[in-house]
N, C-alpha and C positions, 0 to 999 in steps of 0.2 A: 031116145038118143039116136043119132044120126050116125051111119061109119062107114064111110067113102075109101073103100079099096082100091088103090095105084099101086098096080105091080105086087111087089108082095109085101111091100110098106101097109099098113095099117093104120089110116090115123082117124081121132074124133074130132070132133067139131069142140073147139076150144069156147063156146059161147056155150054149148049145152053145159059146162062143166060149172062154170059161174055159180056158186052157192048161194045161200042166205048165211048171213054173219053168223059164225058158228061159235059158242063161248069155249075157254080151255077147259073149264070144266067137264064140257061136254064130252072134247074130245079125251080128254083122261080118262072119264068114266067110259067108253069105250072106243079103245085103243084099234078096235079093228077096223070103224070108220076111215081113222088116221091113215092105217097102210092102206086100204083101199084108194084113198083120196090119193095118196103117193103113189103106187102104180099106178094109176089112168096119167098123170102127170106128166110120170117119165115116159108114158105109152106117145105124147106128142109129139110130131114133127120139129118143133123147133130145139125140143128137152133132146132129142136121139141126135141131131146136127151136132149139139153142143158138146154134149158124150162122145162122139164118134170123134171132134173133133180134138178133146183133151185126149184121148186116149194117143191118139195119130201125133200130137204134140210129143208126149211123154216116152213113147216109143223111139222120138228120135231128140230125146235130151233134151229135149228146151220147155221141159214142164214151167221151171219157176219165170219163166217169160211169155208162160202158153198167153196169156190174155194179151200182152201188152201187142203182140203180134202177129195174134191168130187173126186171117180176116171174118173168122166167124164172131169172136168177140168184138173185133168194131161193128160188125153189122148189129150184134147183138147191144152195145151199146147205145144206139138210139133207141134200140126194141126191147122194153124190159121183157125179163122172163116170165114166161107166161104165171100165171097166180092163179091160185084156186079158189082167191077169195076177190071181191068184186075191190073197185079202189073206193079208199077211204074206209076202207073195216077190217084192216091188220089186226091182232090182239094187241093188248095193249101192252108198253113195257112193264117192267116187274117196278116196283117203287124204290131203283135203290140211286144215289146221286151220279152224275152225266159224270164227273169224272171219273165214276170206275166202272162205266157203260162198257162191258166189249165191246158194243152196236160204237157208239162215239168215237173209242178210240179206234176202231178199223178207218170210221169216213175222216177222220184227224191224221193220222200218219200211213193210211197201206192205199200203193198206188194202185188199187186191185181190190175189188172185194171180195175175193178169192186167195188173197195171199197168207200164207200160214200167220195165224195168230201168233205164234212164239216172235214174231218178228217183232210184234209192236210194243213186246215188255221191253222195257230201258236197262239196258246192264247196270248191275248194282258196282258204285262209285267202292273202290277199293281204297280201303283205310289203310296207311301204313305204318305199323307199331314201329319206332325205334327199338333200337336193343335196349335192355335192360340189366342185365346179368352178364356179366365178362367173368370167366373163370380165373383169370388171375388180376384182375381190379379195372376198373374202367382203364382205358388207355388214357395220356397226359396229352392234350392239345398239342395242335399243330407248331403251332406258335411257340410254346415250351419246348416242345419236340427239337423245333430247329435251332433256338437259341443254346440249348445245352448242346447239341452236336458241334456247334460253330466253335464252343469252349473246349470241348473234347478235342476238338483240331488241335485247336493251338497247342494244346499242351503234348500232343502227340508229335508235332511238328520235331522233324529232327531225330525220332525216336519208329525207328522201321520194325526193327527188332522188338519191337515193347520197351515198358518200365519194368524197372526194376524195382524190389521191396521200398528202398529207401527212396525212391524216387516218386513212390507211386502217395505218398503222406498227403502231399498238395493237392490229390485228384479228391481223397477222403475227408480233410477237410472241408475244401473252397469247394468242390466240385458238387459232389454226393452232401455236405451241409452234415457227415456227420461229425461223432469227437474224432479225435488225431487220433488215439490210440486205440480205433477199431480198424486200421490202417493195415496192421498184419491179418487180423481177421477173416477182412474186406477179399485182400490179395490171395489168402489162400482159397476162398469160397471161388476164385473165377480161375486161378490158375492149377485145376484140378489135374493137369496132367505133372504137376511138380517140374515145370520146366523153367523157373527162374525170372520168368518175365508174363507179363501181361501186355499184350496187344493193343493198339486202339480195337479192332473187331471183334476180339475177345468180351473185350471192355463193355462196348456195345449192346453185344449181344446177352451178356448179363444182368447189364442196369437197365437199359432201353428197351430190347425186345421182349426181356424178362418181368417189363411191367413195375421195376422197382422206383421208377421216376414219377409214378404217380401215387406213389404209397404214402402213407404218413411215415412220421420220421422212429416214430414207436414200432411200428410195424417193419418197417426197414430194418430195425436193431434188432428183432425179433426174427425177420429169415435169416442172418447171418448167423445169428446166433444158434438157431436152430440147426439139430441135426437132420436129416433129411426124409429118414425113416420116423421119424415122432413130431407131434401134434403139440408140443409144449418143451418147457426149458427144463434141464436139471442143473444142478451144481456144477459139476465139469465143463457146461458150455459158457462159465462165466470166466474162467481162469484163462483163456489165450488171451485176452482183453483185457485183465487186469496183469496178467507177466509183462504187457508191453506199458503198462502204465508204471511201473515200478520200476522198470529201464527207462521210461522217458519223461517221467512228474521230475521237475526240479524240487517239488516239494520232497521227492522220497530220495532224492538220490543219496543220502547218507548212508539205505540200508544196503546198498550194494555190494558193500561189504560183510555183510551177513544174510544169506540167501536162507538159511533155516528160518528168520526172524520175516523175509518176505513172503514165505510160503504161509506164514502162520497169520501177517498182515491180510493177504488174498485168502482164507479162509476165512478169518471173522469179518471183511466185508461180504463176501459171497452169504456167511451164516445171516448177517444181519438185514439184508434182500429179503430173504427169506423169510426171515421173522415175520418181516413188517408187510412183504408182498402177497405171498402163499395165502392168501387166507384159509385158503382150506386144510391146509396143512398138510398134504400127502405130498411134496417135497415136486412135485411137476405145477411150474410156474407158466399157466397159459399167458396168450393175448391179451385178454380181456382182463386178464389181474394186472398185467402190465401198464397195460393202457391208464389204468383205473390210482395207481400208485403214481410217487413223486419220482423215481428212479428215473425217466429221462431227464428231467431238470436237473440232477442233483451230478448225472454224467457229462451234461453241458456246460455247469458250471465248475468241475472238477478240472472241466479241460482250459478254460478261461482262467484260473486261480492257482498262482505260483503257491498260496500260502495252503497248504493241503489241509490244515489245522482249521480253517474259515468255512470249510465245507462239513458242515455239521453232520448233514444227514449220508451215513455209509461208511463216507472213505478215509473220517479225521482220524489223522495216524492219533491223537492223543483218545482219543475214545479206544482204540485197540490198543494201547499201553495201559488201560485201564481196566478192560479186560481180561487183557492177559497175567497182567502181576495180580488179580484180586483172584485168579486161578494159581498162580502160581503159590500165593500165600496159602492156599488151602490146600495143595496138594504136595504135602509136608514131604513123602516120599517121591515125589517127581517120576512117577509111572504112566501121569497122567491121565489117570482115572480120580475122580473123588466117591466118597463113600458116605454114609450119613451120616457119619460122624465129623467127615471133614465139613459137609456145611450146615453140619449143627453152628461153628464157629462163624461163620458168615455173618456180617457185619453187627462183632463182638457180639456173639449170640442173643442177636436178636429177635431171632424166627425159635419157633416152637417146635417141640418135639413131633406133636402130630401132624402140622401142615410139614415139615420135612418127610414123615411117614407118605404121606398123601402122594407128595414128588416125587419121590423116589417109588411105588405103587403104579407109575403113568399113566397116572389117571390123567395130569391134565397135558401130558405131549409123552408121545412113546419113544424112549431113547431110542439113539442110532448107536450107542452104547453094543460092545458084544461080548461083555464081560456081566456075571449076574449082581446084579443089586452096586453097580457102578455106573455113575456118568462120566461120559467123554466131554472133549474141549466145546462141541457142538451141543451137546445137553448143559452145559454150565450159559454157552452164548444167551439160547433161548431161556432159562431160567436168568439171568442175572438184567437182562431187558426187560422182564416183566415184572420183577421185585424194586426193580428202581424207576419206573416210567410206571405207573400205575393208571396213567391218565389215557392211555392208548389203549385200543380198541385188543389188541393182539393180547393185551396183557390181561385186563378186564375178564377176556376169555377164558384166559389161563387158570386165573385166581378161581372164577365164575365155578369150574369145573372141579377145582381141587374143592374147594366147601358142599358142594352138592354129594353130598354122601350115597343118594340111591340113585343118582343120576336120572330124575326125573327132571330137569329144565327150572328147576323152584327152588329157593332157599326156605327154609324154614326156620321158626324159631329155635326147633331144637336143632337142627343142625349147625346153626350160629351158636350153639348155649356149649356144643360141645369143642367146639376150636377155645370158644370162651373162656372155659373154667381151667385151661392151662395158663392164660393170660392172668385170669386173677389167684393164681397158688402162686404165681413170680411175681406178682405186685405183691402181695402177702408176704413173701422170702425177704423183697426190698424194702420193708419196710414201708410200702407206698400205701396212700390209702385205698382201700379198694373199694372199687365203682360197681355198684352190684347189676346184674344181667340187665332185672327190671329198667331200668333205668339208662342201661345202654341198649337195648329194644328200642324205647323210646326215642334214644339220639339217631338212631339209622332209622327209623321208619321215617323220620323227618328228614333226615341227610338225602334219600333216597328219592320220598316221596312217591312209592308204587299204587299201581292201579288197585291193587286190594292190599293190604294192612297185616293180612292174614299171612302171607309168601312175598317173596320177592323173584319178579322174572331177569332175563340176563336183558331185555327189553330196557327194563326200571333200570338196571345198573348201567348200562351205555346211555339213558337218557338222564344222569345224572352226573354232575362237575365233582359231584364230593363221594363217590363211589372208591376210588383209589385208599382213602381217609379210611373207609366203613372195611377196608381189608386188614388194613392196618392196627386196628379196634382190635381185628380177631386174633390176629397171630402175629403181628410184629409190634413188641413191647417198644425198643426205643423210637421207633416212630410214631406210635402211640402217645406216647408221653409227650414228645415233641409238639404233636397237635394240641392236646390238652394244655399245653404252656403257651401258644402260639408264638415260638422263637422269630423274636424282633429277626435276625438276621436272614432267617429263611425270606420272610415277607418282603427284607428291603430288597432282595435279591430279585424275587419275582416281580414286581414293580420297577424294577431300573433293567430288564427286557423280557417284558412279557413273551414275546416271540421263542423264547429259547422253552425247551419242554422239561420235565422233572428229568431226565436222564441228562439233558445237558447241561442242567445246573447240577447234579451227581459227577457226572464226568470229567467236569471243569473242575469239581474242590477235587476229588480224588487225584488229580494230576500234579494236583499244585502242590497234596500232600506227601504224596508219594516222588514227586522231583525233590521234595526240599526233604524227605528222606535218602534218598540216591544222591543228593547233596552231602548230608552228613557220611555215609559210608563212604565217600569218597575221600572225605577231609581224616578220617579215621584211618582208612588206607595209607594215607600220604605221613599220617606219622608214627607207621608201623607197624599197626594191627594187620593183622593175615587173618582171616574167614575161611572157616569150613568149604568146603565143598557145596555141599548139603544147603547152603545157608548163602548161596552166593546171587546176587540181584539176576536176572532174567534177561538183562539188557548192560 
């Protein structure tokens, strides 16, 4: 090898340097060739120009531009860099496809074949999730947004100082779409500082900011209603709603003249929510039971119906006059507690000694009673709904519970044999013939038709129409009897409006009986007769 010293440059003769085609292998397997071959390289004249000439670039900022305007790089441009391998015997590329060649994509996008690698990745294209989750319910369109303000004007129009209680009915209605008599509700929930009036801003910022314009209409009655600190409803949060319904139903306005008699109205509807809503029974009425019950229908139709009697399900004053006097007849001492002796007499003692024993034990709902071995007005509500509707789910439960003796989830034969054999000692006493065990076995495992033969689950009894009937079997004698006759007039009854339930065909004869009783003690009155105290109607 030849080495022509200038000065104190040192350079080699770039022609002795030229190799024979060297494989990668080779140079892998020894890696010291490799650096050798790289030092003589960078030992060249034009490799040290090049070097000498980025460095002097970078020292004065203009690294990322050093080629485009170094004149060493143009010159170097016509002049490739010298190579230590002869032309036409580069190694070869590795086998993987031109489009994810580093080699491709540097001579495809970098004006430089020196310019940083990171340049030629492509920025990853940014997805953008919409929101999902709003913490107080998706917001209500634009469009709804602006139409409901435009309403809220007008009606504000004229009104600087706010609305006032009375004024504000037409906003709860027409406005907010709910009943009229959540009106005072509505008003106290936004006029929290008690100053008499509501604001349009106030207004506002309660329904609108407050996210209540995009709620369903269940959910709407359920924040108002709600107290602020809990997560579900109780009893008390139903009665400001029903006080203003009792001030303002033309159906009730007669009781306004007896305020003890509307307190007593607004607790058997409030008890009777409960019954049918609560499913679970610890007396906190969430959402989701709400949502899942008839109770907003039955409050939008309450608010549309002068005749309060039409509205079956809750609020018919004749269903709480039904209630009340079938309490009032059993609570001979007017304490207002019963005992088991009083509804042993319950509909002319037709219930048994032991299923009394069992209700009063609460087994199947634990009094709110706080007196021992007494029920209050509210233990009589829940008891008196499940002995007369047999065919609802609340009731079903009820019964389910009192018959299951060890509380294991199963009826048994002998569990059934033993509510039984009180049943057949009073068909025995009456003279009746009696139907032996065997053979009433028999009629409920067909009445019932459970998945094993052997037990009955509370499953089998909810998926069955004649479940109410097979209770009836055990412990109520004249209902009993009644099925076994199948009384012509029960039938035509249920065939001329199937729609109406076993309570409101109960509710409706009891009414009719008990008027055209309060009929006769009137006409009794009128020519003379004076009554007890003790012994005097309820109403």
């Amino acid at each position: 090898m030849d080495v022509k010293e200038t000065g104190e440059l040192v350079s080699l003769d770039p022609e002795m340097l030229q190799l024979q085609e060297v494989s990668s292998f080779a140079l892998k397997s020894n890696p010291g060739v490799a650096e050798e071959l790289f030092s003589q390289w960078l030992s060249l004249p034009d490799t040290c120009r090049l070097v000498k000439s980025l460095i002097d670039d970078a020292k004065a900022g203009a690294l990322s531009c050093a080629l485009e305007n170094s004149p060493t790089a143009n010159a170097l441009a016509g002049n490739s860099v010298p190579s230590l391998f002869p032309a036409g015997t580069t190694p070869p590329l590795s086998p993987r496809s031109s489009a994810g060649s580093p080699r491709t994509m540097k001579q495809r996008t970098s004006p430089s074949s020196l310019s940083s690698p990171l340049k030629v990745v492509s920025e990853p294209v940014r997805e953008i999730i919409p929101q999902f989750y709003f913490k107080n319910g998706r917001p209500p369109p634009d469009d709804m947004k602006e139409h409901f303000l435009f309403q809220i004007d007008n009606r504000f129009v004229g009104h600087v100082d706010g609305l006032q209680l009375h004024e504000f009915k037409s906003i709860t209605k027409e406005i907010c779409k709910l009943p009229s008599f959540f009106s005072a509700a509505l008003f106290r929930k936004i006029d929290v500082n008690y100053a008499g009036a509501v604001t349009r801003e106030q207004f506002i910022d309660y329904w609108v900011r407050g996210n209540m314009l995009a709620m369903d209409l269940a959910t709407q009655i359920y924040t108002i209603l709600k107290q602020p600190y809990r997560t579900y409803l109780v009893q008390d949060d139903f009665k400001p709603v029903l006080r203003e319904l009792l001030s303002t139903h033309p159906g009730l306005e007669f009781l306004q003249s007896t305020p003890e008699f509307q307190e007593r109205y607004a607790e058997t509807v409030i008890h009777r929510i409960f019954y049918y809503m609560n499913r679970s029974g610890n007396g906190r009425l969430t959402l989701r039971e709400l949502k899942r019950g008839n109770l907003i229908d039955a409050m939008l139709h309450v608010d549309e119906e002068e005749d309060i009697n039409k509205v079956l399900r809750y609020f018919s004053y004749e269903h709480f006059y039904v209630i009340y006097c079938k309490f009032w007849e059993l609570d001979t001492d007017h304490d207002f507690f019963i005992d088991r002796e009083n509804l042993i007499k319950y509909g002319n003692h037709s219930l048994t000694y032991r299923i009394v024993d069992r209700i009063f034990s609460q087994v199947p709902r634990k009094f709110t009673s706080k007196v021992e071995g007494k029920m209050n007005y509210e233990d009589f509500v829940y008891f008196i709904l499940a002995e007369e509707d047999k065919s609802s789910e609340p009731s079903l439960e009820y019964w389910f519970r009192c018959i299951d003796l060890d509380g294991n989830g199963v009826l048994t034969p002998n569990e059934m044999l033993f509510f039984y054999e009180e049943q057949l000692h009073r068909m025995e006493c009456m003279a009746q013939e009696p139907v032996l065990f065997e053979d009433i076995l028999c009629q409920i495992v067909d009445m019932i038709g459970p998945e094993n033969e052997g037990f009955i689950t509370l499953r089998d009894v909810k998926g069955s129409k004649l479940s109410g009937n097979v209770f009836n079997i055990l412990f109520n004698l004249n209902k009993f009897i009644a099925f076994e006759t199948r009384d012509p007039f029960l039938i035509r009854q249920e065939r001329e409006d199937p729609s109406m339930t076993e309570w409101d065909r109960f509710a409706h004869r009891e009414y009719i009986r008990l008027s055209m009783e309060e009929d006769g003690e009137d006409m009794s009155n009128a020519s003379g007769d004076v009554w007890e105290e003790s012994l005097e109607a309820p109403f």
